[in-house]
N, C-alpha and C positions, 0 to 999 in steps of 0.2 A: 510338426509331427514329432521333432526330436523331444519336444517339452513333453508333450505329452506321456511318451515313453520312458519318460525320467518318474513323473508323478507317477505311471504306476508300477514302475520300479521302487520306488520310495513307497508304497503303500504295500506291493508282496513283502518288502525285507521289516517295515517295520511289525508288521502279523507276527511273521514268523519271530522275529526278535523279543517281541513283548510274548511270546507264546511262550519260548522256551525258557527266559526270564522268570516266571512266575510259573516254572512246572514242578517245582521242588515241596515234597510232602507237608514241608513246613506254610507253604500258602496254602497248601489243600485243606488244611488242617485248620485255619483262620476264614475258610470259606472264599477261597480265592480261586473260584474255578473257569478256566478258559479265558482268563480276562479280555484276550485280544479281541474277544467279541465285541468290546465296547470302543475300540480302533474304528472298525465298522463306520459310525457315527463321525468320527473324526474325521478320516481318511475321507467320506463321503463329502462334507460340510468343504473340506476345503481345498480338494480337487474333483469333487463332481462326479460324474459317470467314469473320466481314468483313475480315480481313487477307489472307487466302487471295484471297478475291475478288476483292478491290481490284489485290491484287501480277497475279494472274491477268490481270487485263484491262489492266495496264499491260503485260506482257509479249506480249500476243494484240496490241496497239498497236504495238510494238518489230519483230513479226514481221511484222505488215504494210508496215510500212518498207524492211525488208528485204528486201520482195519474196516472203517465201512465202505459198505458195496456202494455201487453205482445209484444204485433206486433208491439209496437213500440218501447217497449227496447231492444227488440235483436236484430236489425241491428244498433243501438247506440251500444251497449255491445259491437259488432263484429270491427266495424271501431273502437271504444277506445281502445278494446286490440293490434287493428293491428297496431295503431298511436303508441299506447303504447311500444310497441316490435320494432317497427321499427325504436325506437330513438336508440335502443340497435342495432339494425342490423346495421345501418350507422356507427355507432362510431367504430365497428370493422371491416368495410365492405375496412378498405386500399385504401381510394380516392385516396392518395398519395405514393409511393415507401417507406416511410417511416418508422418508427418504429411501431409497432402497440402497445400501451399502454393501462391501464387503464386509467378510466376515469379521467384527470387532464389536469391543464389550466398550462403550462408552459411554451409556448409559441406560435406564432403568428398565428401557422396553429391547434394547439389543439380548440385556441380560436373560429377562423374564419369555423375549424369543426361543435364547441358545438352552433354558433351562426346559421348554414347554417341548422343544424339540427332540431334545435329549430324552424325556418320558415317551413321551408319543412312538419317539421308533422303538423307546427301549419295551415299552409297552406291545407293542407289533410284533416286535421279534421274539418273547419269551410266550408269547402266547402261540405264535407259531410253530418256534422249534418244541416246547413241550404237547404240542398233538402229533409233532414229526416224531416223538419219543413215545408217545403212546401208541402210534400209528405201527411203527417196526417192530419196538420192543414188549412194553407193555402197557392195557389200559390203564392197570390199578395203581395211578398216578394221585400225589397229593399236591397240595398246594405247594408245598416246598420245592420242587423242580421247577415250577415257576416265579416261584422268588427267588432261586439262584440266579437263573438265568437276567432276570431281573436287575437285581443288586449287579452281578458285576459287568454288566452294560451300562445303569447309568452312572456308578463310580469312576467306571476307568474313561468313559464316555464324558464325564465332568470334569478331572482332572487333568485329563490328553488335551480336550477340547478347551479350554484356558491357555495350556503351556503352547498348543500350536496355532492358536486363534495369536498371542503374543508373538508367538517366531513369526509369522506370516508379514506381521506388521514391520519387522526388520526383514527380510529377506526378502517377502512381494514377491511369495511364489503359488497365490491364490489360482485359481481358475475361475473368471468369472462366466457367464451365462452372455449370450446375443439376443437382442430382443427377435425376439417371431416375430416372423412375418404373416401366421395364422393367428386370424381370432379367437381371441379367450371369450370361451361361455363360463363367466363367472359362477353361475347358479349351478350350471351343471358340476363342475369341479368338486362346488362346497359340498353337491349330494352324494359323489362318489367319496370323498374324505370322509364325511361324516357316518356315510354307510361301513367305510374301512374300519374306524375307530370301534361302532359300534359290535362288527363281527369279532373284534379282536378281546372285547370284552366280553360278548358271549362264551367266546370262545376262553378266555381265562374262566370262567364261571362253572361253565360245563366242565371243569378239570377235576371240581370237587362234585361230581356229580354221576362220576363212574360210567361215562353213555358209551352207546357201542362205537364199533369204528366206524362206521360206515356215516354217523353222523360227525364226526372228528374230520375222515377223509373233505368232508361238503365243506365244513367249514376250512380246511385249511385250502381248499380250490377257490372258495370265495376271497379270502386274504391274499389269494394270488394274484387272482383277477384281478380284484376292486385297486389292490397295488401297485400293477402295472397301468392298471388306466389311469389313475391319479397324474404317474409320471410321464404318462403321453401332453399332460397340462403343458401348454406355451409360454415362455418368459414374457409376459405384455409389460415390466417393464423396463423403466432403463436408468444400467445403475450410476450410482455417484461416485466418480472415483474421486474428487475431493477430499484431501484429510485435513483437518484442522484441530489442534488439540483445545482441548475442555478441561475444564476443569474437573465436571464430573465424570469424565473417565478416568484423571488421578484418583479421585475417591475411589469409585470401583476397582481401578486395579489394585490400592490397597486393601480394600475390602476383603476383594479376592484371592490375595495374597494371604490375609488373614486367616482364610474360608481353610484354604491347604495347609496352613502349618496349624490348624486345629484336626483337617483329615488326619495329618502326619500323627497330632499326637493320639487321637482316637485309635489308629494302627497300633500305636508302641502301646496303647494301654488295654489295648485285643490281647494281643502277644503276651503282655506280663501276665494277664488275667486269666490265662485261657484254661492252666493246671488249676486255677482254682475253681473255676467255672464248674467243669467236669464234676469235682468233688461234693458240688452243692446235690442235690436231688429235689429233683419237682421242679427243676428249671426249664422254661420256653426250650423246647427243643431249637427253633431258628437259631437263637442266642449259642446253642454249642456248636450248630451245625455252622454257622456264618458271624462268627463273633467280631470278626474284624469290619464288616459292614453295618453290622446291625450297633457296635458300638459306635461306632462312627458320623454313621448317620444320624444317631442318636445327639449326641453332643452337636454335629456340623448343624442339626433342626433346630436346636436351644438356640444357638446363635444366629443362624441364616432368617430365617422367617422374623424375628423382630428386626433384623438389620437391613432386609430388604424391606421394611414399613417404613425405619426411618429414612433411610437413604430415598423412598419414593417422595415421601411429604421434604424433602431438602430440595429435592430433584424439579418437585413441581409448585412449591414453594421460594425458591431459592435461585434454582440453578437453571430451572426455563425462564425464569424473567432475566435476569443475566444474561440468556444467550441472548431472548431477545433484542434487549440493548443493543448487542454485538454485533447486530444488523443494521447498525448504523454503516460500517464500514462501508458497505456494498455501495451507499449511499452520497456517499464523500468526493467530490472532485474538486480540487483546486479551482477557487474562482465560478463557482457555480452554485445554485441555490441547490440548497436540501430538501429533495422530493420528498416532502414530510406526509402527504396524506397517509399514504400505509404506515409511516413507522409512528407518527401521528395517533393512529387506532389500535395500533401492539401496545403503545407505553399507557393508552387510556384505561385499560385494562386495572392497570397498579397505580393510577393516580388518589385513589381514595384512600390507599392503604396508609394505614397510620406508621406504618413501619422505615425501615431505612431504606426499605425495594422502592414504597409508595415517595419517598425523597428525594432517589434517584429518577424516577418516572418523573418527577414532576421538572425534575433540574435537566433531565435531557428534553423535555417537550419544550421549554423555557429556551433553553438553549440552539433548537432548532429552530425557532420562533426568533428570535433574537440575531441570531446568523442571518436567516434569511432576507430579514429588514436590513441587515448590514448592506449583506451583498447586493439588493435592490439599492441603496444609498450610494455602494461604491461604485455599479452602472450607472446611475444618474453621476455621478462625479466621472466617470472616464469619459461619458458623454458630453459633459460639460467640458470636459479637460480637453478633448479631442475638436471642440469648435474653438475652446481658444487656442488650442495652437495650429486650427486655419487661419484662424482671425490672426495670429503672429506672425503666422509664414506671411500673411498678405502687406502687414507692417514690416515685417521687414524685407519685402521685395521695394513698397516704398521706401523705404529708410535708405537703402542700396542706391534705388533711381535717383535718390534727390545727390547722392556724392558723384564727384568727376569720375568716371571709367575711363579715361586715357589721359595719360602724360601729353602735356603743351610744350611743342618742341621747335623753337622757332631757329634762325642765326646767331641768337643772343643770349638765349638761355634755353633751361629744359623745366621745368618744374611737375611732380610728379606726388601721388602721396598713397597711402593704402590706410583701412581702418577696420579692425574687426574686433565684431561685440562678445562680452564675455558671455552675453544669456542670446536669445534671438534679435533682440533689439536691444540697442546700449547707448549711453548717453554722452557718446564721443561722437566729434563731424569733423572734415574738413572739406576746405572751397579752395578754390581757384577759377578766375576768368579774367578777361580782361574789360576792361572797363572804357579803353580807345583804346586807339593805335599803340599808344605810349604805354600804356599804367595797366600793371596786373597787381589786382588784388587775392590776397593770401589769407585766409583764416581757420584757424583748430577750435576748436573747443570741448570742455570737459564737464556735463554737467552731475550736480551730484547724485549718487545713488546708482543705481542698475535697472536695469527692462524697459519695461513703458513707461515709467514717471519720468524717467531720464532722458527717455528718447525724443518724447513729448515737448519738454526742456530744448533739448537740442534742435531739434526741427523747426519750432517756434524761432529759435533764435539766428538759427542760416534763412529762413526767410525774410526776419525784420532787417538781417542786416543786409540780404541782398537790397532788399527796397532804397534802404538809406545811403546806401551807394551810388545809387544814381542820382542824387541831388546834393551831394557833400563825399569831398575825397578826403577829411578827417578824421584821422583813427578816433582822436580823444573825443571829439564829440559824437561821435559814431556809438563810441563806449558811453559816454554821458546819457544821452536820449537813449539807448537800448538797455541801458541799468533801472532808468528811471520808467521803463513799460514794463520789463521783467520785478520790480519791486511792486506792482501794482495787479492788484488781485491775485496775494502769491501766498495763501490761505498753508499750505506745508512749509513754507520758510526754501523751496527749493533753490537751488543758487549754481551757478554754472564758472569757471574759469574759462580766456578767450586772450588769443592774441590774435590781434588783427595788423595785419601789412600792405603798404600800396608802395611796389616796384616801379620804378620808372626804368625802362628796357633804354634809353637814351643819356640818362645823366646816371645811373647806377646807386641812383637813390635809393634809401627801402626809409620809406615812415612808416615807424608803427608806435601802436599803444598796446600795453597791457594789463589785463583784468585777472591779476593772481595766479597768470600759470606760469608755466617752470621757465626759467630761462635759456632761449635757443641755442645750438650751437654752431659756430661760425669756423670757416676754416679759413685765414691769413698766412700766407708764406706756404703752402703746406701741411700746414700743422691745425686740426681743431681744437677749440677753446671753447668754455662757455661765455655766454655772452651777458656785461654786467648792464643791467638795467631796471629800471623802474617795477615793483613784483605790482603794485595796485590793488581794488580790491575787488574781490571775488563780484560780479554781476546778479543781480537780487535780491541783494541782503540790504545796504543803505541807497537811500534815493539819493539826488543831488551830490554824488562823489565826483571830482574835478580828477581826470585822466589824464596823463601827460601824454604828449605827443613824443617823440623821439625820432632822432636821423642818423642812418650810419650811411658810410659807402661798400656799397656791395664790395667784397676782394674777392672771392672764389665763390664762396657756396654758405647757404644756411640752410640747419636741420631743428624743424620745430617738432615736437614729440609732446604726448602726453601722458603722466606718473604711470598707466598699467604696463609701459613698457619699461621700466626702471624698479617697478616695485612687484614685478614678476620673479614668483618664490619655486624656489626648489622642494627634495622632497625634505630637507632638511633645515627648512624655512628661513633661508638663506635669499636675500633680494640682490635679483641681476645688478641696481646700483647706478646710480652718474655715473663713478670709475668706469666701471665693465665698459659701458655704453662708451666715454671718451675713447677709452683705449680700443674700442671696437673701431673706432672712424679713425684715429691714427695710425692702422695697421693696415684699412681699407687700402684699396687702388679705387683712386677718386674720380674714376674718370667711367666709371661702372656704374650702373641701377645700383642703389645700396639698400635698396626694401627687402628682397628675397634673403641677401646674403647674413642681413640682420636678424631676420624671423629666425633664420637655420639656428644663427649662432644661441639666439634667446633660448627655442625651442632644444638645443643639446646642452644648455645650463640648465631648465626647469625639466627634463624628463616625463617623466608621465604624473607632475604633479600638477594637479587640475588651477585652472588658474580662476581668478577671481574680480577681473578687470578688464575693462576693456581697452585695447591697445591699437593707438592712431599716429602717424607720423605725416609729415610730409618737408619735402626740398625743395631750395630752389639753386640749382647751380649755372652761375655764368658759362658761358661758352668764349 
């Protein structure tokens, strides 16, 4: 209620403001009479029935100043509110299938709306109050009372209506309409409007026609009527409050912009002109009587009516295939196809066009076409992506199963190991079991490359070498016959490093061989070292390579490891290192799992730099 009160607060003070503004002899004099009349229109358009009201009771204010009676202000009062409200009823009355907006000039049909509105009341109202002039005062009326009246309704009514149609747009202090909930009888409406127009045209016509009053009084009872029934019409629809800026509304508003500082200089050249006007003889009486409209308008016709020709063929040439485009947006979701058939049959429209529009038309159809097939190709690859990495998870629950899950902890010893892959599956393994009572056998290996080629590699090679263990407890031939199967239909050249070990838990023997991986480290006295022995050659690459066997005695403990745990980089491509790694087990308390305490220390040298190797260890320590 409070808003309400405001707007028609702000429609009595601006009446009265522009009234006594423009009451000084010098605009009377340039044909500037009552302008506030053309407020009316404004005050209406863009607060509705409380702008009406407000304007209403500033002008019933106005006439009592002036001296007129009662019987003659309240059929003014009645047609000002209904001109007034009816600028508001047209502007959301949907001439067109269009959008129904508030009030804004954005382009060609908002314009040629606020411009057809602006006549039509200004038309209504001068026809009225000049029978309300003939009706009190006198019939012997010319057409000039109703061209004043005229003129400065839709002058002040064009110029207000620009500058608060723009403020509205900063402030959003519109009044918009609710749709009805009563049915619109469209036909019926069009007949009451049409019938309003036409009595109001009569009724200008019969002014130069001298009739009595009593046909003057008929017709201005009909304009009352047909008036208020018009405004009894229903809001059926419903509006968009959406604003989006355009381009053709920049154009227009400079346009319009334009439009007023040619009003402006049309005024300054009334005014200079006006002592000489006088001077002439045989001149248009309008022209002395209204020289500041009559020039004006004159000059604003020269320029407005070509300018709204061209601005329409830009508008619907130019700047509707543009917007259409710009409905692509609506269209657009991350990772989703381009509902192309509607914007598909917008752009078909402009694809013949020889022009830069028919260019565009044809490179957004292309384009949506083109996307489309993308994003069908990338569902087919996520799909694809998404069964291999079931088919991955399932390899690598095997790859898992095939490794020891618990430490062998007996009287004599503990031997224990951990391995984890740099991708889902990786081409690192190690073993442990026992082979009798006596001999546990130990083996790592590293084959080359990453994922499933690698893993493939490895798997293949902890099963052949389980086999061959049960028929021969020699490392070197072990490595011999398993070099010499791994060389044999090895079509990528793959090739894997392998040390293999057989502990005797009763003499503290460890035989082993080596096939080019790193050498282990052993702890003596306390102290770990690495351990010097035989490198050999990588497994896959030559057949028939002769392996050395080698024998230590176990003293304390051995830790076999493979390079992704040594060549694990920081963020500053900095590798963990042999050092790091000795000096990690010389610091240790050896008498502890040393797997976790390792990861930690690895993982607080490398940070969150992503690593690229897969890292596998394992121990065996005397008890």
């Amino acid at each position: 209620m409070k808003s309400k009160l405001i707007k028609m607060a702000i429609s009595f003070v601006s009446m009265i403001a522009v009234s006594f503004a423009f009451s000084s002899m010098q605009f009377f004099e340039l044909g500037i009479h009552n302008p506030h009349v053309g407020l009316l229109f404004v005050l209406g358009l863009l607060f509705g029935p409380y702008g009406a009201i407000g304007a209403v009771l500033a002008n019933i204010m106005l006439d009592v100043l002036n001296g007129f009676t009662p019987i003659q202000i309240i059929p003014s009062a009645i047609i000002s509110f209904g001109v007034s409200y009816l600028a508001y009823k047209l502007w959301y009355s949907g001439f067109k299938t269009e959008k129904i907006t508030k009030p804004k000039l954005d382009n060609i049909y908002h314009l040629l709306l606020f411009l057809s509105a602006i006549l039509i009341c200004g038309f209504i109202y001068s026809s009225a109050h000049a029978d309300l002039i003939g009706i009190f005062f006198s019939k012997d009326i010319d057409e000039y009372l109703f061209a004043s009246y005229f003129l400065n309704f839709v002058n002040i009514a064009f110029i207000f209506g620009i500058l608060g149609i723009w403020l509205s747009k900063k402030f959003d202090f519109v009044e918009t309409p609710k749709t009805s909930k009563r049915p619109l009888n469209e036909r019926l409406y069009n007949i009451i409007f049409i019938s309003l127009v036409i009595v109001s045209i009569i009724t200008a016509i019969s002014l130069l026609l001298n009739i009595n009053i009593n046909f003057m009084i008929l017709e201005l009872i009909l304009i009352g009527i047909l008036l208020i029934c018009y405004l009894t019409k229903p809001f059926a629809y419903k509006i968009n409050t959406k604003y989006k800026k355009t381009i053709s509304e920049k154009i227009i508003r400079n346009f319009l912009m334009i439009t007023l500082i040619i009003a402006i200089m049309g005024i300054v050249i009334s005014q200079l002109s006006y002592k000489f006007l006088i001077d002439i003889g045989g001149i248009n009486p309008y022209l002395l009587m209204m020289p500041a409209y009559i020039i004006t308008d004159i000059i604003i016709t020269l320029f407005f009516i070509p300018g709204i020709i061209i601005l329409r063929y830009i508008e619907s040439h130019v700047m509707k295939p543009i917007l259409s485009f710009s409905e692509i947006e609506d269209f657009i979701n991350e990772n989703e196809k381009i509902e192309s058939e509607g914007l598909v049959e917008i752009y078909s429209k402009y694809v013949n066009e020889q022009t830069e529009i028919g260019t565009l038309a044809r490179s957004y159809t292309n384009l949506i076409n083109h996307n489309n097939q993308y994003i069908e190709n990338i569902h087919e690859i996520e799909g694809e992506k998404e069964r291999i990495k079931a088919e991955l998870e399932i390899a690598e629950n095997i790859q898992a199963a095939n490794l020891p899950t618990e430490a062998i902890i007996t009287d004599d010893f503990i031997v224990n190991g951990y391995s984890h892959p740099a991708k889902e599956v990786g081409g690192d393994f190690f073993d442990y079991y026992m082979l009798d009572e006596d001999n546990l056998a130990i083996v790592i290996g590293d084959a080359s490359g990453k994922g499933v080629p690698a893993a493939i590699v490895a798997m293949i090679t902890q099963v052949i070498i389980k086999q061959m263990l049960k028929y021969d407890n020699d490392p070197s031939k072990i490595l011999h016959h398993l070099n010499n199967q791994l060389c044999e239909n090895n079509p990528e050249s793959m090739f894997i490093t392998l040390w293999l070990g057989i502990y005797n838990r009763t003499t503290h023997k460890l035989t082993f061989s080596n096939a080019g991986h790193n050498p282990p480290l052993i702890n003596e006295n306390g102290e770990f070292k690495y351990l010097n022995i035989e490198s050999g050659l990588v497994l896959g690459i030559m057949e028939d390579f002769d392996f050395i066997t080698e024998e230590m005695t176990l003293a304390e403990e051995i830790v076999i490891y493979t390079d992704g745990i040594t060549d694990a980089n920081n963020e500053n491509n900095e590798m963990y290192g042999e050092e790091r790694l000795l000096n990690f087990f010389n610091e240790f308390e050896h008498n502890r799992d040393l797997i976790r305490p390792l990861l930690n220390d690895i993982s607080s040298f490398t940070k969150d730099a992503e690593q690229y190797d897969d890292m596998t260890l394992l121990y065996l320590r005397k008890k």
